[in-house]
C-alpha positions as CSV (number, residue, x, y, z in Angstrom):
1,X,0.0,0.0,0.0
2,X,2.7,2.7,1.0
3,X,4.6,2.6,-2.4
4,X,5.6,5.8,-4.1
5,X,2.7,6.0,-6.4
6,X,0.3,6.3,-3.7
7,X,2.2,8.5,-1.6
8,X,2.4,11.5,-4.1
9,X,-1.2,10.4,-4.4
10,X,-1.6,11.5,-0.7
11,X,0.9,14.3,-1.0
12,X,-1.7,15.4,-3.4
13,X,-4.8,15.3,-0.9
14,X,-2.5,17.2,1.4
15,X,-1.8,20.1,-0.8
16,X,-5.6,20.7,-1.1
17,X,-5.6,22.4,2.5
18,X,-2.1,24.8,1.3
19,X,-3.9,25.9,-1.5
20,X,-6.9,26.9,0.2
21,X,-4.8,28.8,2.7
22,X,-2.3,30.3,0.0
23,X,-5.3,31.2,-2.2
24,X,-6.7,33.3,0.8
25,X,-3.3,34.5,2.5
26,X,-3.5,38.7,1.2
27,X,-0.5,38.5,-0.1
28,X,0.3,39.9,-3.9
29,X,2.1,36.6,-5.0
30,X,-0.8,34.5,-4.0
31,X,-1.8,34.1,-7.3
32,X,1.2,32.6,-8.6
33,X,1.9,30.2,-5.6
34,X,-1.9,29.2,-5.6
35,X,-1.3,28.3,-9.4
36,X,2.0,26.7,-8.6
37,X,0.9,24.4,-6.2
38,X,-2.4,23.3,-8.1
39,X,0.0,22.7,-11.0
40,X,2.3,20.8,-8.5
41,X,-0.7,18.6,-7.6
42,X,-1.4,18.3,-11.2
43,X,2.0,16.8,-12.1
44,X,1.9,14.1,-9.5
45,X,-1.3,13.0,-10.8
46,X,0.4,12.6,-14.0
47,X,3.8,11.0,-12.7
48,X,1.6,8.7,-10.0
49,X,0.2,6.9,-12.8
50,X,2.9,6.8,-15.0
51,X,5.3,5.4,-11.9
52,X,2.4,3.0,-10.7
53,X,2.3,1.5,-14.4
54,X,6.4,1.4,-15.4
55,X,7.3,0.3,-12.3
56,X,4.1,-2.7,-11.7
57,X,2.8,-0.8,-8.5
58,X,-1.0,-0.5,-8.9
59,X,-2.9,-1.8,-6.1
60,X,-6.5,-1.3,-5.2
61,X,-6.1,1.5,-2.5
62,X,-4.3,3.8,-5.5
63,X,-6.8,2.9,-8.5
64,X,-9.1,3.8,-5.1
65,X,-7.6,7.0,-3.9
66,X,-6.4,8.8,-7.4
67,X,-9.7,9.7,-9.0
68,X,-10.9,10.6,-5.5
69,X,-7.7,12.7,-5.1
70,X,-8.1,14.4,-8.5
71,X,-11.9,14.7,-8.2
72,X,-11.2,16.6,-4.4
73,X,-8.9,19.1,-5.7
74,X,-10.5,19.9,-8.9
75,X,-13.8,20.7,-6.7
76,X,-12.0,22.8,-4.0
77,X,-10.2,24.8,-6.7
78,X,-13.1,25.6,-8.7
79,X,-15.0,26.6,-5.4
80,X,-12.2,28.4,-4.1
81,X,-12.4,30.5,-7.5
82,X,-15.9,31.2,-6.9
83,X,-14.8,33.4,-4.5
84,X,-13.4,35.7,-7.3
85,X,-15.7,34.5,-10.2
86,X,-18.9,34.8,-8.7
87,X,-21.0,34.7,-12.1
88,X,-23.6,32.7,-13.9
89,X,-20.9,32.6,-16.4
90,X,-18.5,30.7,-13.7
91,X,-21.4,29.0,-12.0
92,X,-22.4,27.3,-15.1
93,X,-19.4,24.9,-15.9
94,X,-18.3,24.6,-12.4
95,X,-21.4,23.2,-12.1
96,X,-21.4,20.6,-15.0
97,X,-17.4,19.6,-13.6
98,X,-18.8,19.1,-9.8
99,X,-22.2,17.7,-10.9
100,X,-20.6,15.0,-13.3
101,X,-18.3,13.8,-11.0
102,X,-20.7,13.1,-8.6
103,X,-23.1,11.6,-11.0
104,X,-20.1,9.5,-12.9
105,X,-18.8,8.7,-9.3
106,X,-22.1,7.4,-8.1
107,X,-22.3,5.4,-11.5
108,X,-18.9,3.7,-11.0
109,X,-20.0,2.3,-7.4
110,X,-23.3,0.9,-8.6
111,X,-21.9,-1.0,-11.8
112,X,-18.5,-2.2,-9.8
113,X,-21.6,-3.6,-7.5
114,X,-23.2,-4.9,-10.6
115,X,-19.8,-6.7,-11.8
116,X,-19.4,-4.1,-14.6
117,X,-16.7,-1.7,-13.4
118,X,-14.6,-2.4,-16.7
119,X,-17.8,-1.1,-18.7
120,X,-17.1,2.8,-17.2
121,X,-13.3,2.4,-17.4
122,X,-11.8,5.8,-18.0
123,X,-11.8,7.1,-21.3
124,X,-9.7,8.8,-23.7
125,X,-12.2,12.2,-23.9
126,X,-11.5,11.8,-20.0
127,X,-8.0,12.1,-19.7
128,X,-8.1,14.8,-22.2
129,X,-10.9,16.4,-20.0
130,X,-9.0,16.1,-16.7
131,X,-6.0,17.1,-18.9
132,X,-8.2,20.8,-19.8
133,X,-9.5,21.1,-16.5
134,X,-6.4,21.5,-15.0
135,X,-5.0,23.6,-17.2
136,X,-7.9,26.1,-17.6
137,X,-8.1,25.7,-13.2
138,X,-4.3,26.6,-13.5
139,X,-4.7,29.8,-15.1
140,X,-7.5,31.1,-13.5
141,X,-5.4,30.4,-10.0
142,X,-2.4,32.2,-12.0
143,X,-4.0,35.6,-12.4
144,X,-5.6,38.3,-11.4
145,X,-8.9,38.9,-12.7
146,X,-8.7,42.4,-11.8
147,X,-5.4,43.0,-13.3
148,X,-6.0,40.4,-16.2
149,X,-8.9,40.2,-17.4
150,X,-8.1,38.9,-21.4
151,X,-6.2,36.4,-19.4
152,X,-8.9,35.4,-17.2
153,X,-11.5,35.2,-19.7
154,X,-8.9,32.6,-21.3
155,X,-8.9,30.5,-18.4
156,X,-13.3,30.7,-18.5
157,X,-12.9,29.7,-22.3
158,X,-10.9,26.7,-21.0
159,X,-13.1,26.0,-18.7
160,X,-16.0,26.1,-20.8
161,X,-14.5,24.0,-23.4
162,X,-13.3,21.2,-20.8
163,X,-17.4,21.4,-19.1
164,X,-18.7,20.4,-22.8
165,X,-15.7,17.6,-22.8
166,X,-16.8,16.8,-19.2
167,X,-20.6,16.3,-20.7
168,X,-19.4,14.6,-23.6
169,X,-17.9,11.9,-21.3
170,X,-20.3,11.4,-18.9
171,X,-22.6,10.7,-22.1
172,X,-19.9,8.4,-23.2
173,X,-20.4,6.6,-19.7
174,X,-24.3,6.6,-19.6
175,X,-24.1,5.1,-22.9
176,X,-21.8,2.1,-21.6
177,X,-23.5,1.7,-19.0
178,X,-27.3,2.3,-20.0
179,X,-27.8,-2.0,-20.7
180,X,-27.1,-2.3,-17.3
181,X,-29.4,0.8,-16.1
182,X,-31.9,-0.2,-18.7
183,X,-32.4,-3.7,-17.3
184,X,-32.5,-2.6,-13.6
185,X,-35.6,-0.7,-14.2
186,X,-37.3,-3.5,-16.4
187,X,-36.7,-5.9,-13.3
């Protein structure tokens, strides 16, 4: 259980509470370090898996704790940035990111009980989904919406573009999984 893969894996849940306290600390380089450490977090997602695969250390705790580690930080950063971005215009894929996750989260647990985990394995538009979020996340930690707006309306279009990828894959998953969902209502 306590290989390396799974400890940045925790390292990651344990930034979550430094960038909430960075992203609130009134201090004029907040921005950066609030971007630096949600990009931190980021990489060991990446370098988790790739370690946990080259070097034949996946267990069940780490396919376990990585999605929940990546879905806890994407949450907390995008609700931390509603604190800045308090608009319809934030509010709308923040809440297509959060809502999927739960909803694709909550379908995961009821096929693995079904015997048909393997059916809503991750997918490609997922990675490149989780891939967007985080960068589009990373900029709007980086700047200053007050100072940068062009750049902040970047990171929103980023955002945007990884909620409709977000939608796209949860229908990807639904679809999998609707024999399944289809046949426990006809029962």
């Amino acid at each position: 259980m306590w290989n390396l893969p799974n400890i940045l894996t925790l390292t990651r849940i344990l930034m979550i509470p430094l960038l909430a306290i960075i992203f609130y600390v009134p201090w004029e380089w907040r921005h950066l370090a609030s971007a630096a450490i949600f990009g931190l977090a980021a990489l060991t997602d990446w370098v988790d898996g790739y370690l946990a695969r080259k070097m034949d250390q996946m267990t069940p705790f780490g396919a376990f704790l990585d999605p929940v580690a990546d879905k806890l930080i994407v949450a907390i950063a995008l609700i931390l940035l509603f604190d800045t971005h308090s608009t319809i215009f934030f509010a709308i894929p923040t809440m297509v990111i959060i809502g999927r996750e739960i909803v694709i989260s909550a379908l995961r647990e009821w096929m693995a009980e079904m015997g048909q985990r393997t059916s809503v394995a991750v997918s490609y538009v997922g990675k490149v989904k989780t891939t967007l979020q985080m960068i589009a996340i990373a900029v709007l930690l980086l700047v200053n919406p007050v100072k940068y707006p062009y750049f902040d309306y970047f990171g929103i279009f980023l955002l945007y573009i990884a909620a409709i990828l977000t939608l796209w894959s949860m229908c990807i998953y639904l679809i999998a999984a609707w024999p399944e969902l289809k046949g426990a209502n006809s029962e």
